[in-house]
C-alpha positions in Angstrom: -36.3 89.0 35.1 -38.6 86.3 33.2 -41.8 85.7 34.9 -42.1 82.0 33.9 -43.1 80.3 37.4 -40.2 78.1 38.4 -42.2 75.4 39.7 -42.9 75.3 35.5 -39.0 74.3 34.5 -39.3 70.7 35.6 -41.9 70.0 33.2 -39.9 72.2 30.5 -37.3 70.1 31.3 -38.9 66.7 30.2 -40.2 68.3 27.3 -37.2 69.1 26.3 -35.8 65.1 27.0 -38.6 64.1 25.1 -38.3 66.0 21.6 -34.6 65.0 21.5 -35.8 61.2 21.8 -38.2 61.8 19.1 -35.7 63.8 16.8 -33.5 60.7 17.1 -36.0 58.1 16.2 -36.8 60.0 13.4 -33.6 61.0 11.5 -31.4 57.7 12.4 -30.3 55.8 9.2 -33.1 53.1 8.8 -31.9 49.5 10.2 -30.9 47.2 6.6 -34.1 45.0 5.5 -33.2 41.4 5.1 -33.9 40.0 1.8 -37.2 37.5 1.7 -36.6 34.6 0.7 -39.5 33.4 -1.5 -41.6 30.6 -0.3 -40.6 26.9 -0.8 -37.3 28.2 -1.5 -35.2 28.1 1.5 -31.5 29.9 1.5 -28.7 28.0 0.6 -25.4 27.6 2.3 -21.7 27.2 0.3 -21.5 23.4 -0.4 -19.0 21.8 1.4 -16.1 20.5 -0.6 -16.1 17.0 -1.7 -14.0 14.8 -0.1 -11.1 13.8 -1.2 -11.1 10.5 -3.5 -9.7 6.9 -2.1 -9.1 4.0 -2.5 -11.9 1.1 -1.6 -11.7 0.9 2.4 -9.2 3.7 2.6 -9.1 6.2 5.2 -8.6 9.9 4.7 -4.3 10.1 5.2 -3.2 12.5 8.2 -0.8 14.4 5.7 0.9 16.0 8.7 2.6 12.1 9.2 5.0 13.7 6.4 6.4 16.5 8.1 9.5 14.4 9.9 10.6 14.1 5.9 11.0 17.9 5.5 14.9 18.7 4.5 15.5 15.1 4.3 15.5 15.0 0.2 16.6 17.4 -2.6 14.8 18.4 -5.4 17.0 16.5 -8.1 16.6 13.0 -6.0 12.9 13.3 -5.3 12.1 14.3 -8.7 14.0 11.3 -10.0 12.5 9.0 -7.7 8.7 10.1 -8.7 9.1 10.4 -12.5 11.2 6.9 -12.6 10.2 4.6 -10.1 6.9 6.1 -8.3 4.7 7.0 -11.6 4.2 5.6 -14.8 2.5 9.2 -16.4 2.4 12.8 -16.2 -1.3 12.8 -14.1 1.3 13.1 -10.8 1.7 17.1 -11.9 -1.9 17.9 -11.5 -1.6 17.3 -8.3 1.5 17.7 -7.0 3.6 20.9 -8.0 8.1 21.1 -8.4 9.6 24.1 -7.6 13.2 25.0 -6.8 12.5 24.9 -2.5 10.0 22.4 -2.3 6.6 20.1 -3.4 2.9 21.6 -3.8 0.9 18.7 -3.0 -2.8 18.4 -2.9 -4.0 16.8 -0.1 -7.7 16.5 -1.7 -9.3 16.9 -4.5 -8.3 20.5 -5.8 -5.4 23.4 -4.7 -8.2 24.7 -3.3 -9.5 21.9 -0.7 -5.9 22.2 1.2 -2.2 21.4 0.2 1.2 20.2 1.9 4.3 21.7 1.7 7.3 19.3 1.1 10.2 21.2 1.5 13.9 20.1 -0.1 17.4 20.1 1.1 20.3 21.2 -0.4 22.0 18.7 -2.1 24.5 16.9 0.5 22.8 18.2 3.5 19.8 15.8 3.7 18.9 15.0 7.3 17.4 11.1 8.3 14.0 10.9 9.3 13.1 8.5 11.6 12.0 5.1 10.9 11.4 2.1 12.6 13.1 0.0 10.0 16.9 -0.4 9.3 18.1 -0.5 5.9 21.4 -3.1 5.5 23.9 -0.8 6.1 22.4 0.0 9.2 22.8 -3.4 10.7 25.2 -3.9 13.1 28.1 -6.2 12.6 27.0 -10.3 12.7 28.7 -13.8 13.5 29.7 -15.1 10.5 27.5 -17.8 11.0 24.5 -15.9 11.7 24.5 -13.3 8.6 20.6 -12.3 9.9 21.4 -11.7 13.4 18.7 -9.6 15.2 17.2 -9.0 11.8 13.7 -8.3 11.9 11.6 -10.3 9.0 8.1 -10.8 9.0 6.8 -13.5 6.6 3.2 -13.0 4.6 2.1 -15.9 3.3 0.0 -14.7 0.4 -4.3 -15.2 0.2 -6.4 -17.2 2.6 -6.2 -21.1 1.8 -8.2 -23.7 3.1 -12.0 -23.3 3.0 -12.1 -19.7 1.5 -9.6 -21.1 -0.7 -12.1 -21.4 -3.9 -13.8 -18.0 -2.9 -10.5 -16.1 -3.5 -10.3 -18.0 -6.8 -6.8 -19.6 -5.9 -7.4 -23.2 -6.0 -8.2 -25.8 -9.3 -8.1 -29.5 -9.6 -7.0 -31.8 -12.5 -8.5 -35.2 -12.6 -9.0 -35.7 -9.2 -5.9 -35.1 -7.9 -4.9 -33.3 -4.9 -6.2 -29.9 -5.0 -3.9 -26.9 -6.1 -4.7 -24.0 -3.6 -2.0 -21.3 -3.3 -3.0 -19.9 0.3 -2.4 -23.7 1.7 1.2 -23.8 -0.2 2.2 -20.2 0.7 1.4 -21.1 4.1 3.5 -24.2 4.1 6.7 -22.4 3.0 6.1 -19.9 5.6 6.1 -22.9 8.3 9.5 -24.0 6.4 11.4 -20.7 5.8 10.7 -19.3 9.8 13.2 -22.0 11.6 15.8 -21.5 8.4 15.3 -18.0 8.8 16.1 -18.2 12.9 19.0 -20.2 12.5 21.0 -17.9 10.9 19.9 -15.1 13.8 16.9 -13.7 12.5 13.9 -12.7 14.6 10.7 -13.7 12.5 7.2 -13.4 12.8 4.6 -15.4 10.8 1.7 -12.5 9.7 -1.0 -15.5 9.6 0.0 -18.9 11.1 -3.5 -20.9 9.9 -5.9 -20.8 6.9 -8.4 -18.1 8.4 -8.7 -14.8 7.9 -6.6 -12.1 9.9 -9.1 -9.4 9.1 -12.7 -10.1 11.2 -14.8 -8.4 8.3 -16.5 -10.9 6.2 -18.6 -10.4 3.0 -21.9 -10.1 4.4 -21.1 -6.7 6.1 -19.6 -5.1 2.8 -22.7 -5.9 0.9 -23.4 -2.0 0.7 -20.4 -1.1 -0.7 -20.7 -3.2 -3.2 -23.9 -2.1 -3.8 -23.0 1.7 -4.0 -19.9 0.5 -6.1 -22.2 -1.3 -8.7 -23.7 -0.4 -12.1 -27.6 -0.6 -12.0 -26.9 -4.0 -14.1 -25.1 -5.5 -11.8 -27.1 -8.8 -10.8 -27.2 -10.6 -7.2 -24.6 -12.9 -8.1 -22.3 -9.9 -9.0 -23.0 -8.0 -6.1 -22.2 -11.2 -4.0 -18.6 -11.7 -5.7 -17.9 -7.9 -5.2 -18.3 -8.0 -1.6 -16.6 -11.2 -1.9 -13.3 -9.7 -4.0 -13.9 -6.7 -1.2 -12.9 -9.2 1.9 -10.4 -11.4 0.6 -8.1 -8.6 -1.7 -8.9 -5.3 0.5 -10.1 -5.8 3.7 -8.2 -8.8 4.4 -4.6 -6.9 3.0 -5.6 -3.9 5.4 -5.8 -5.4 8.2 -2.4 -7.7 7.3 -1.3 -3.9 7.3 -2.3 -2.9 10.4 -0.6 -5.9 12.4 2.8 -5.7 10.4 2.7 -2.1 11.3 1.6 -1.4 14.5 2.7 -4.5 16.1 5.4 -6.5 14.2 7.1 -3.4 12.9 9.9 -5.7 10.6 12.8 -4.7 8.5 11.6 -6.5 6.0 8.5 -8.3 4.9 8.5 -11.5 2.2 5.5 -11.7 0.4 5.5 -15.3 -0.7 3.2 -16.5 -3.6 3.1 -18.8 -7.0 2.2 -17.5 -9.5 -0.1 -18.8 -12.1 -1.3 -18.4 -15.9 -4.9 -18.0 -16.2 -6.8 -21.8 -16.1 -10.4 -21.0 -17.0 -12.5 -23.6 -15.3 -11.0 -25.0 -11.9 -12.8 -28.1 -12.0 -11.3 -28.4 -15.3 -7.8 -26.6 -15.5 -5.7 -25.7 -18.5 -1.8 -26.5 -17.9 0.5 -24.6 -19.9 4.3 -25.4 -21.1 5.5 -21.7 -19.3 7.0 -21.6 -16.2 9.0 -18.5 -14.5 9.8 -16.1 -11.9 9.9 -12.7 -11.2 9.6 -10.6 -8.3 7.9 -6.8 -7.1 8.9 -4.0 -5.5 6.6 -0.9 -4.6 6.3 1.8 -7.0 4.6 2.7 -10.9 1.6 4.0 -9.8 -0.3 4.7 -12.8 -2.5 7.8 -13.4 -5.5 7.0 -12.2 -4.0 5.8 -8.6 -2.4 9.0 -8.2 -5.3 10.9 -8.2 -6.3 8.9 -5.0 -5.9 11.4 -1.7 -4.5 7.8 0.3 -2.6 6.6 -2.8 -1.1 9.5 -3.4 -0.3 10.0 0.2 1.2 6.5 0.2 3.9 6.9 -3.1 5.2 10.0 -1.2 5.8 8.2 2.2 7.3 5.1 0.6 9.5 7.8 -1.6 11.0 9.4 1.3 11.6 6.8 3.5 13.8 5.4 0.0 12.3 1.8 0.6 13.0 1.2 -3.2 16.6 1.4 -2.7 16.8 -1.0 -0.3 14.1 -3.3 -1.9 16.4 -3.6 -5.0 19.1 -4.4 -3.2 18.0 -7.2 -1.5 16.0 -8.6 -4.3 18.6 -8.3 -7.0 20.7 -10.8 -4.8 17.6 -12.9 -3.7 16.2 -13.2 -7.1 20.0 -14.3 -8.9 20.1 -17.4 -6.3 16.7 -17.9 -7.0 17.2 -17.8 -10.7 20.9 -20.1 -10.3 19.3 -22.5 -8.3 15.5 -23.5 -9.8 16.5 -22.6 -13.3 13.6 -20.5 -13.7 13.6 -18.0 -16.5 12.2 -14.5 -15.6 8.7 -13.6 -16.7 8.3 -10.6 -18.7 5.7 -7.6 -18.7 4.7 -6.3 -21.7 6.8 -2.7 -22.0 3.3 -0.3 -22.8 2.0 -1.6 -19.6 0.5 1.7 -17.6 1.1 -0.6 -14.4 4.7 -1.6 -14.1 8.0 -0.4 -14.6 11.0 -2.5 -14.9 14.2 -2.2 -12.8 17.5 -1.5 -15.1 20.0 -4.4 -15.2 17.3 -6.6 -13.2 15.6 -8.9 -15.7 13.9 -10.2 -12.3 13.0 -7.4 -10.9 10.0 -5.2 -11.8 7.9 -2.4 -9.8 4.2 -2.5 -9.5 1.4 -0.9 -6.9 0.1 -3.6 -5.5 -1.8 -2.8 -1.8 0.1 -5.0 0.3 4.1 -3.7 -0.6 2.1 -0.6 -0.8 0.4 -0.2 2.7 3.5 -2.4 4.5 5.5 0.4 6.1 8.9 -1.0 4.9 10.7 -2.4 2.7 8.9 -5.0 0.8 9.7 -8.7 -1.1 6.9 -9.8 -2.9 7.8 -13.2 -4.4 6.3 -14.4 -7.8 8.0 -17.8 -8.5 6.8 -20.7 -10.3 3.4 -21.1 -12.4 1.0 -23.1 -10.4 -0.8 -24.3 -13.5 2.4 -25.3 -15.8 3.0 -28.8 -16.5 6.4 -28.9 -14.7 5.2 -27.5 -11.5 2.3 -29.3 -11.4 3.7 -32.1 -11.4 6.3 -31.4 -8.8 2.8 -29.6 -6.8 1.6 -33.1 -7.1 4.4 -34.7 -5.5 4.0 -32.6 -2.0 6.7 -32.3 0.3 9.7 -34.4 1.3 12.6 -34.2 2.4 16.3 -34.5 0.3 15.7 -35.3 -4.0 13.2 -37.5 -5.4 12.4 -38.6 -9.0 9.4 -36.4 -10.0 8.8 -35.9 -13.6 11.5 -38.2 -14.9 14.3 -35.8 -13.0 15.6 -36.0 -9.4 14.5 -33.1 -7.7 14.1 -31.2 -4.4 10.4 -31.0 -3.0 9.0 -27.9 -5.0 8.3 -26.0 -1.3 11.8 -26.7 0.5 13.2 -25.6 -3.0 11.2 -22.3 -2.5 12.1 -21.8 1.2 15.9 -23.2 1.1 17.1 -20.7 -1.9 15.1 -17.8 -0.5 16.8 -18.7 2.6 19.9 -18.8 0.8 19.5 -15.6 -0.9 18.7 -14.0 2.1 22.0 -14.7 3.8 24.1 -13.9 0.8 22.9 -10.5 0.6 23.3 -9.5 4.6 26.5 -11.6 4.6 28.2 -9.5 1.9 26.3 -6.2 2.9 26.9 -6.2 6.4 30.7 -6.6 6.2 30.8 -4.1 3.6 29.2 -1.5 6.1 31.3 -3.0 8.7 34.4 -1.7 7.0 
């Protein structure tokens, strides 16, 4: 039997505790050192990714809006669609990538930055995706006399008018007559075309109803975008007209946007302009011997407007909700009354333009990204008659407004605005007339 005292094995005991702490402290794997990082130099984290390039004034698109489109086009139609009517070049297939089940498309700036997958449908079992507007066929059957019954239209009268009339470059005078400023004329045929419209059953809404602005921006608060848009030689005056040009052609159209679709939600907008060749000083115009008419439907968006995130969004909703097919439907029959009953010949793009695209067996029809048929979230008329600066319709400008025929430039003639609102009018209720009985059948 051991003589080691047992009053000695509680101090054995912690002894014993305390070598096996030390034995661990000692042989555990030593704890990984952190790199220093050297003075002055502080670490860096991954750069974020750039974001993805717009348009002036654009907001980044919610590319999930898209998903009510998937199954609701094949592969054969929407590949048509883009590389004939939506794009004028081959930049589309960086960024957006055909295979047999569906579309790649990059939502930013790179694969990497995020994509959305557009799936197809079989050929013959596309479903409908909803839609607030109603193509013809849709329409339900109307009185005979009222061929636009429960139509929705909404009417843009194109640019500004009255005193931002000469900021928005849209106005000249000859020899002290009265001044020629499109936003006051466009205007003016709005006011005539809305009653025409409603008495054939239409439900119409005027997008501006007086020369001001619908957008409350003004230049002065886009003098810092111009200034990051500008080249270092860009001089006061330059800046000035770029936050000008930013208001009246951006803002101004984006806003239009937002009422026509959030609030008026039409069938159909009418873009109403005159056109105009160019007449160097307005204070001392150039008239020309041309006059014409032609008119624009959403689509050729060239290369570089593509590689926009919102523009890009934009060509693929306006694809898939098929506005083109409508659009040239209704213009092909606007434009041939328009054509029969002013006698206008149809203007004429040059055929290497990267920015249109002409429609086949429509001399008066032609497709071009402009922002508002681009932005309004339906179908789209954007009218292009007349040359505000040619002889003939200067003179017949000149003459203002009147009712019944008048002699004006040695030939009896309708006032130049009636003329514009009766055979759009006209034009209007030829096409729904003959469509909507056809789709009645």
């Amino acid at each position: 039997m051991s003589a080691f005292p047992k009053r000695h094995l509680p101090l054995l005991a912690i002894a014993a505790v305390l070598v096996a702490v030390i034995s661990i402290l000692f042989l555990r794997p030593a704890a990984p050192v952190s790199p220093v990082t050297p003075a002055g130099k502080p670490s860096v984290s991954p750069e974020p990714p750039e974001p993805p390039a717009l348009s002036m004034l654009a907001t980044r698109p919610d590319w999930s809006a898209l998903e009510v489109y998937q199954e609701t086009i094949s592969r054969d139609e929407f590949e048509r669609l883009l590389t004939t009517v939506f794009t004028t070049g081959n930049a589309w297939q960086t960024s957006i990538s055909i295979d047999e089940t569906g579309a790649e498309i990059q939502t930013g700036n790179s694969p990497e930055e995020g994509t959305f997958r557009l799936r197809f449908a079989a050929a013959g079992q596309e479903t409908a995706a909803p839609r607030h507007w109603r193509t013809t066929s849709e329409q339900p059957p109307a009185p005979p006399e009222k061929p636009l019954d429960g139509l929705r239209i909404a009417i843009d009268a194109g640019h500004i008018g009255g005193t931002w009339a000469k900021m928005e470059e849209r106005w000249f005078i000859l020899d002290g007559g009265t001044p020629v400023c499109e936003g006051d004329m466009t205007l003016h045929v709005a006011n005539l075309l809305k009653p025409r419209l409603e008495a054939l059953g239409a439900q119409v809404s005027l997008v501006r109803t007086k020369p001001e602005p619908v957008t409350t921006t003004r230049p002065e608060s886009l003098h810092t975008l111009a200034q990051d848009s500008a080249t270092p030689d860009d001089s006061p005056a330059a800046l000035q007209r770029l936050a000008e040009r930013l208001f009246y052609r951006t803002a101004e159209i984006r806003a239009r946007a937002d009422l026509v679709n959030q609030s008026l939600k039409p069938d159909l907008v009418l873009c109403l302009h005159f056109n105009a060749e160019a007449w160097g000083n307005p204070n001392n115009p150039t008239l020309v011997d041309r006059t014409h008419l032609h008119l624009l439907l959403n689509g050729a968006y060239n290369d570089e407007e593509v590689g926009l995130a919102d523009q890009r969004f934009a060509l693929l909703k306006k694809l898939l909700q098929r506005t083109h097919q409508e659009e040239v439907i209704v213009g092909s029959t606007v434009a041939d009354r328009f054509a029969r009953i002013s006698g206008l010949p149809a203007y004429t793009y040059q055929a290497d333009s990267p920015n249109v695209r002409p429609v086949a067996g429509e001399p008066f029809l032609w497709v071009r990204n402009l922002l508002a048929n681009r932005l309004y979230d339906c179908p789209v008329i954007f009218m292009e008659p007349y040359v505000m600066n040619s002889t003939k319709d200067y003179t017949r400008i000149q003459a203002g407004d009147y009712d019944g025929l008048r002699e004006v430039g040695g030939t009896m003639q309708p006032s130049i605005f009636r003329e514009y609102a009766d055979v759009l009018t006209e034009g209007l209720a030829e096409h729904y007339a003959k469509g909507r009985a056809a789709a009645a059948r």
